[in-house]
N, C-alpha and C positions, 0 to 999 in steps of 0.2 A: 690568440683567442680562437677557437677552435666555432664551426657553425654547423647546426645541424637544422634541416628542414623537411618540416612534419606532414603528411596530407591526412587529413579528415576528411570525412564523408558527413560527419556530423563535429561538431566544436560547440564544447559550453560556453557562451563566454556570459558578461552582465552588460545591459545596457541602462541608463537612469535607473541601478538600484535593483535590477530585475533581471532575473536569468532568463537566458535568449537560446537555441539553438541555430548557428548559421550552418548551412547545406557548403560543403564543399572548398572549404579554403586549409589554406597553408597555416602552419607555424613557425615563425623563424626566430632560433635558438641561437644567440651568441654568448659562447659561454655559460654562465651561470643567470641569463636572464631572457626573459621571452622580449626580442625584441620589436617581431611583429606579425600581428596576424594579416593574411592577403588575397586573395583569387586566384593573384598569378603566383605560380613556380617562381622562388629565388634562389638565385644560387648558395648551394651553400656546402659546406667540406663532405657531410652527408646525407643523403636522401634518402628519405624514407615512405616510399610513395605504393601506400598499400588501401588501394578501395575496403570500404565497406567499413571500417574501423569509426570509432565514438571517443573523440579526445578530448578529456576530461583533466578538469586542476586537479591535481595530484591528492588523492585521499588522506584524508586527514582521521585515523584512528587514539583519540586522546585518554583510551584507557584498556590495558592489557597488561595481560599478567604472562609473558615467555616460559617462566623459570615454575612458580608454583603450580600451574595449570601441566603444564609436562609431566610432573609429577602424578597427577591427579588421573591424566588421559587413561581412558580405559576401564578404569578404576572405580569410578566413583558413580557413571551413568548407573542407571534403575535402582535408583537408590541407596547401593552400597555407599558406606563410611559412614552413613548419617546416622549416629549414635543416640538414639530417642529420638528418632528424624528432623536431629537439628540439621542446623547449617556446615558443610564441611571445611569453611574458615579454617572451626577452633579442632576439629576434629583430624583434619588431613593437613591442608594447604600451608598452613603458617607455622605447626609441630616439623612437619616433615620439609619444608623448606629453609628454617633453624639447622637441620638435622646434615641437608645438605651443604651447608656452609662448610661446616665441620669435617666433613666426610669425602666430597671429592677436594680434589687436587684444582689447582687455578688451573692448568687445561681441560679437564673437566667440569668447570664451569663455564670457562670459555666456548667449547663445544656443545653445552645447552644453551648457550646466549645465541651461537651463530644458528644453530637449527631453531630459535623463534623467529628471530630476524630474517630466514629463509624465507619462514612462511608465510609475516608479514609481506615482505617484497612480493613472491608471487602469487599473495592475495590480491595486490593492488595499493597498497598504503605507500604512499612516501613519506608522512609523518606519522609518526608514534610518540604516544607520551605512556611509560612502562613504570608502576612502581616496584617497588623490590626493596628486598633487605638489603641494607645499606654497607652488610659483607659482601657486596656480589657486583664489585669495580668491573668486571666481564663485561656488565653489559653494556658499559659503555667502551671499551674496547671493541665488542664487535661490531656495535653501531656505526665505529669511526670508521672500523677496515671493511666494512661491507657496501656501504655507500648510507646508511638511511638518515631521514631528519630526524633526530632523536633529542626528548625531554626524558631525562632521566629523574628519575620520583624517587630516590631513596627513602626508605621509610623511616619516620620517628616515632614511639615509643615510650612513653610513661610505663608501660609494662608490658616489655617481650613477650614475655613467656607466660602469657595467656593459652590453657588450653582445657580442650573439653576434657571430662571425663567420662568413666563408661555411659551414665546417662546420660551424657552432652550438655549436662550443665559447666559452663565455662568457668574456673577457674583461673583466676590474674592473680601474678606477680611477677616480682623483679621493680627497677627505678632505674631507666636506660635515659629519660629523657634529655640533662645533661651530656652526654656521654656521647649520643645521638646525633644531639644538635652539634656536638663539636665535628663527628665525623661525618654528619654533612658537608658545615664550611669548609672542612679539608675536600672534599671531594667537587664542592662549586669551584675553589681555588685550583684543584686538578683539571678538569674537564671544561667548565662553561666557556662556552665560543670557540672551543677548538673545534677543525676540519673546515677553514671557513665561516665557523658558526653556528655549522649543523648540528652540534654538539650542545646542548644547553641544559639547565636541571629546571627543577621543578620543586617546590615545597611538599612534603609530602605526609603528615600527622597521619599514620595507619588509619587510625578511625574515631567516632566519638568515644568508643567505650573501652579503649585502648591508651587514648589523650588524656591527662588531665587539666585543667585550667592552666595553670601557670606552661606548661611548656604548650599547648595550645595557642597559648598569649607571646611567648616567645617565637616561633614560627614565623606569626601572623605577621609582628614585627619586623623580624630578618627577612622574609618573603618583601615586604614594602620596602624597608629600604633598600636591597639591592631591585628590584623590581621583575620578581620572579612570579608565575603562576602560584598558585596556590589550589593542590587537590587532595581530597581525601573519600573515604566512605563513609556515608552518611545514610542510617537509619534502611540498612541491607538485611536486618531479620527481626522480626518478633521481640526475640531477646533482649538486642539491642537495644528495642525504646523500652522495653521494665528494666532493664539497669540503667539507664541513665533518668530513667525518672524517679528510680528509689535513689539513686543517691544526691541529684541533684534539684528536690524540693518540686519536685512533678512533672520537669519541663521535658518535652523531646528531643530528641539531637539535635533539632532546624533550631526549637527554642534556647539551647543549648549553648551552639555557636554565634547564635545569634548576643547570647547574653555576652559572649566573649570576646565580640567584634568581628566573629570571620564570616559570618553570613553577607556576603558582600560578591561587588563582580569581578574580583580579582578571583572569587572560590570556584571550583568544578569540582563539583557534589557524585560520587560515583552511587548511583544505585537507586536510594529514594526511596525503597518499593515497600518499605512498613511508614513510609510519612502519609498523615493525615492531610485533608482537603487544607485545613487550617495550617500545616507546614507547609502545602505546597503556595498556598494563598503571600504568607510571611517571605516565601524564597524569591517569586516574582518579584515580590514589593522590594525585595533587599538586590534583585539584579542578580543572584547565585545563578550558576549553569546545572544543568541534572546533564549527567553520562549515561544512558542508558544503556545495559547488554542485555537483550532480553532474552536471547538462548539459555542464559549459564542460568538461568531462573525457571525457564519453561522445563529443563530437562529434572528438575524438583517439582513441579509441579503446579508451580506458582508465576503468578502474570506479572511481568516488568511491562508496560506499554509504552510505548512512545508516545500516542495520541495525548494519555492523561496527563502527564507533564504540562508538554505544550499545551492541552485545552486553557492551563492554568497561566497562557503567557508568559512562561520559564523558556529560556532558551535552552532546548534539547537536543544535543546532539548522541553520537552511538557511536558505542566501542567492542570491541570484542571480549573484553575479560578474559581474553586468554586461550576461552573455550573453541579451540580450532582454528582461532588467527584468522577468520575467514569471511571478511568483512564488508562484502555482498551479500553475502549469507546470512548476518546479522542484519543486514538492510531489510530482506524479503522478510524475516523474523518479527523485525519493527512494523513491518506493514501488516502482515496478516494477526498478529499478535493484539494491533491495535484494533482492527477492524473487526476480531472476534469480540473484544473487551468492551466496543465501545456498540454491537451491533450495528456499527454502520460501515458502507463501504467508501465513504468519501475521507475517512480520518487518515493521516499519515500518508497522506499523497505523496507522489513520487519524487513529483519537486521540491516538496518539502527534508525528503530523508536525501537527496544526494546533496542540497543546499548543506543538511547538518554533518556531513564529512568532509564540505569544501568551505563554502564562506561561512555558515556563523561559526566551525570551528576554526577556521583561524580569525576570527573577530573576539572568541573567546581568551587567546590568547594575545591580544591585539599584535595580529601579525597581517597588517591590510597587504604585504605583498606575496602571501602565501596567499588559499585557496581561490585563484581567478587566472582566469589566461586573460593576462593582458600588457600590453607593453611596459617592460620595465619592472613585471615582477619574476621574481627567484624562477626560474625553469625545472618546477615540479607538473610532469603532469603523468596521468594513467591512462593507458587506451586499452579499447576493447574492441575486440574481432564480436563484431554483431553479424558475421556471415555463418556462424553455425546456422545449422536446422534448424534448430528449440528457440533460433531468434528470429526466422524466415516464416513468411512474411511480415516484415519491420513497418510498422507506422509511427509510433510513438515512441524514441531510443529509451529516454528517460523512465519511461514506464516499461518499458522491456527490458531494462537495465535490473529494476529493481522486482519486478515479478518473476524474470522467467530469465535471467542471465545470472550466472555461478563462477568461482574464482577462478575457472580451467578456461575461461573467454577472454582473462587479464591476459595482454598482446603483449604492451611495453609498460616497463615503471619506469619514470627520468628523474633523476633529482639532481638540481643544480647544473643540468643540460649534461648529466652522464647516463648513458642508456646502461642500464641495471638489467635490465630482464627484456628479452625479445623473443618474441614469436614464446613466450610462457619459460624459456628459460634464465635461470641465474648465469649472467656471463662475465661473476668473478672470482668464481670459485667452483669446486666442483661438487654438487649437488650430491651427488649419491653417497661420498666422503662426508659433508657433512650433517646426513642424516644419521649415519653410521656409526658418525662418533658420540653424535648430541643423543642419541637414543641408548648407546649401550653408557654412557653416563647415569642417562637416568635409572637405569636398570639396576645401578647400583644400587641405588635408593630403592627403588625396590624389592632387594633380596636382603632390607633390612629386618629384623623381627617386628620393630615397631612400624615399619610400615605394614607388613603384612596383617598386622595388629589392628592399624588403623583403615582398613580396606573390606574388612569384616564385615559380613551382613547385617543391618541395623536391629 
């Protein structure tokens, strides 16, 4: 069992329930577990003894998209794809990621899995929870060979091949849900709890207007008995709530799922952002999580808050959707996002948004010995070099964390007490290789006609 031993200049840890910063101690890593935090220097196989640094429980990012978002990069900002300036779901991300299943070769998907996974890592996240089409076993291949804690979300489908048309009115069909669900369980049966563990899936119903009841119901089911998370999107556009209230006798998606039993705390709800006071009111009371990303939203024009969730008592925590991987970045997003939305500047405190990438995301997953430093849990954590300039003069880490510190400050990512990235670099692979590869992949897709179809100015 191998030991590494950490110095802080700042350390999150919790005391009675409550996040603390202590000034100036060690962490000491045996193996795959923090075995103690301390004052003094312990010996240990490595030292890692670097002033000024803020060692933080390993981030926890529970909803990104690697694979469809890559696609989109470049592509989609100031408005392009948005066909009757709808949403580019039905328009780009889920037509053209179909598209790529088909189209590259399994090293070339393998090579768009390793370039997200990059970016997660030297964002800061040591967990990720990623859905995907459930053609694209890559990403949990890369996950395994690159070191991260990965929930893998394959997606199910009552009807794949949902897509917009020129006006962006969405168009469903296909009947995958069977089909789906079987090449899930083959894939829980492949993957969950390999690499130690770090390997594990996740329930994944695409979304309310994608689902239909019965395989909805069947999910919900297979998710409990084996005792797996359960995520999906829920009520992400306009659209979304007038189709599911014309076909399902007026109710919303919160109403929806709820009618169906999944409204519940096993669910982590991605998005939220067309739910009503009265769904968000129904979500608290049923214990549901809200995922917030509120970039992939601001850069359409439209407000995802952090603040309003939470005001509603929902446990809210924030992911990237994809949009850049860049998970500080989404943090500042959530603050100032909130503080514009709600006119005030006390909403979405600081403590509050790095609490929702450490403990209530792993409380959501009930995983009590992820997000915390503390003896005895898993050895995931994230440091940050708070000695640039744009952090100097330091008073408050946590608030300088989340105002004025950006993904180029992530020092070290650890998971499982294997140092992944130091001093900002990836040290297991080689970075410029697989940017190389995962970018001229995507490009394929790119230089398809229907993509270039689909990129078109609105």
């Amino acid at each position: 069992m191998t030991t590494t031993a950490l110095f802080g200049s700042w350390i999150l840890t919790r005391r009675d329930g409550a996040a603390r910063i202590e000034r100036d101690r060690w962490v000491l890593i045996e193996g795959d577990r923090i075995a103690a935090i301390t004052a003094d220097r312990p010996a240990a196989d490595t030292t890692c003894d670097r002033p000024g640094r803020l060692v933080l429980p390993g981030l926890m990012n529970l909803h990104n998209h690697c694979f469809s978002e890559a696609i989109a990069r470049s592509h989609t900002e100031d408005g392009r794809g948005r066909k009757g300036g709808r949403s580019i779901v039905y328009t780009v991300l889920l037509p053209l990621s179909k598209t790529a299943l088909t189209v590259l070769s399994p090293g070339e998907r393998l090579a768009v899995a390793r370039l997200g996974i990059l970016q997660l890592l030297k964002g800061g996240a040591t967990t990720v929870m990623e859905p995907f089409r459930n053609g694209l076993p890559e990403m949990f291949a890369a996950a395994e060979e690159m070191g991260l804690r990965f929930y893998g979300a394959p997606y199910l489908f009552s009807t794949a091949d949902a897509k917009a048309g020129p006006d962006g009115r969405v168009a469903y069909a296909g009947d995958d849900g069977a089909a789906d669900l079987a090449a899930w369980n083959a894939l829980h049966a492949r993957w969950e709890g390999r690499a130690n563990g770090r390997i594990r899936l996740a329930m994944s119903p695409h979304a309310t207007d994608t689902c239909g009841p019965d395989l909805l119901r069947a999910c919900a089911a297979r998710a409990r008995e084996l005792g797996v998370p359960i995520t999906t999107h829920l009520a992400q556009s306009d659209d979304e709530v007038a189709t599911i209230r014309a076909r399902y006798d007026g109710r919303s998606p919160a109403e929806y799922l709820d009618w169906l039993g999944l409204l519940a705390p096993d669910l982590l709800a991605a998005h939220c952002i067309a739910s009503s006071d009265d769904d968000l009111r129904l979500m608290a009371a049923r214990g549901a999580t809200v995922l917030n990303c509120p970039r992939v939203f601001a850069r359409a024009g439209r407000t995802a808050a952090f603040g309003r969730f939470a005001a509603h008592g929902i446990r809210t925590l924030v992911g990237t959707d994809g949009y850049n991987m860049d998970l500080l970045g989404e943090l500042n997003a959530a603050s100032l996002i909130s503080k514009i939305a709600a006119g005030r500047a006390e909403v979405a405190d600081s403590a509050a948004l790095v609490d929702a990438v450490t403990g209530q995301a792993a409380a959501a997953i009930r995983r009590p010995d992820l997000g915390v430093l503390a003896p005895g849990a898993r050895a995931d954590l994230t440091v940050v070099d708070m000695t640039h300039p744009h952090l100097q003069p330091l008073h408050d880490p946590l608030r300088a964390l989340i105002a004025l510190a950006n993904r180029a400050d992530i020092a070290q990512v650890i998971v499982d007490g294997r140092i992944l990235v130091d001093e900002g670099r990836y040290l297991a692979g080689d970075e410029a290789a697989i940017t190389r590869e995962g970018a001229a992949a995507i490009e394929r897709i790119w230089d398809l006609p229907e993509a270039r179809a689909a990129f078109e100015e609105a």
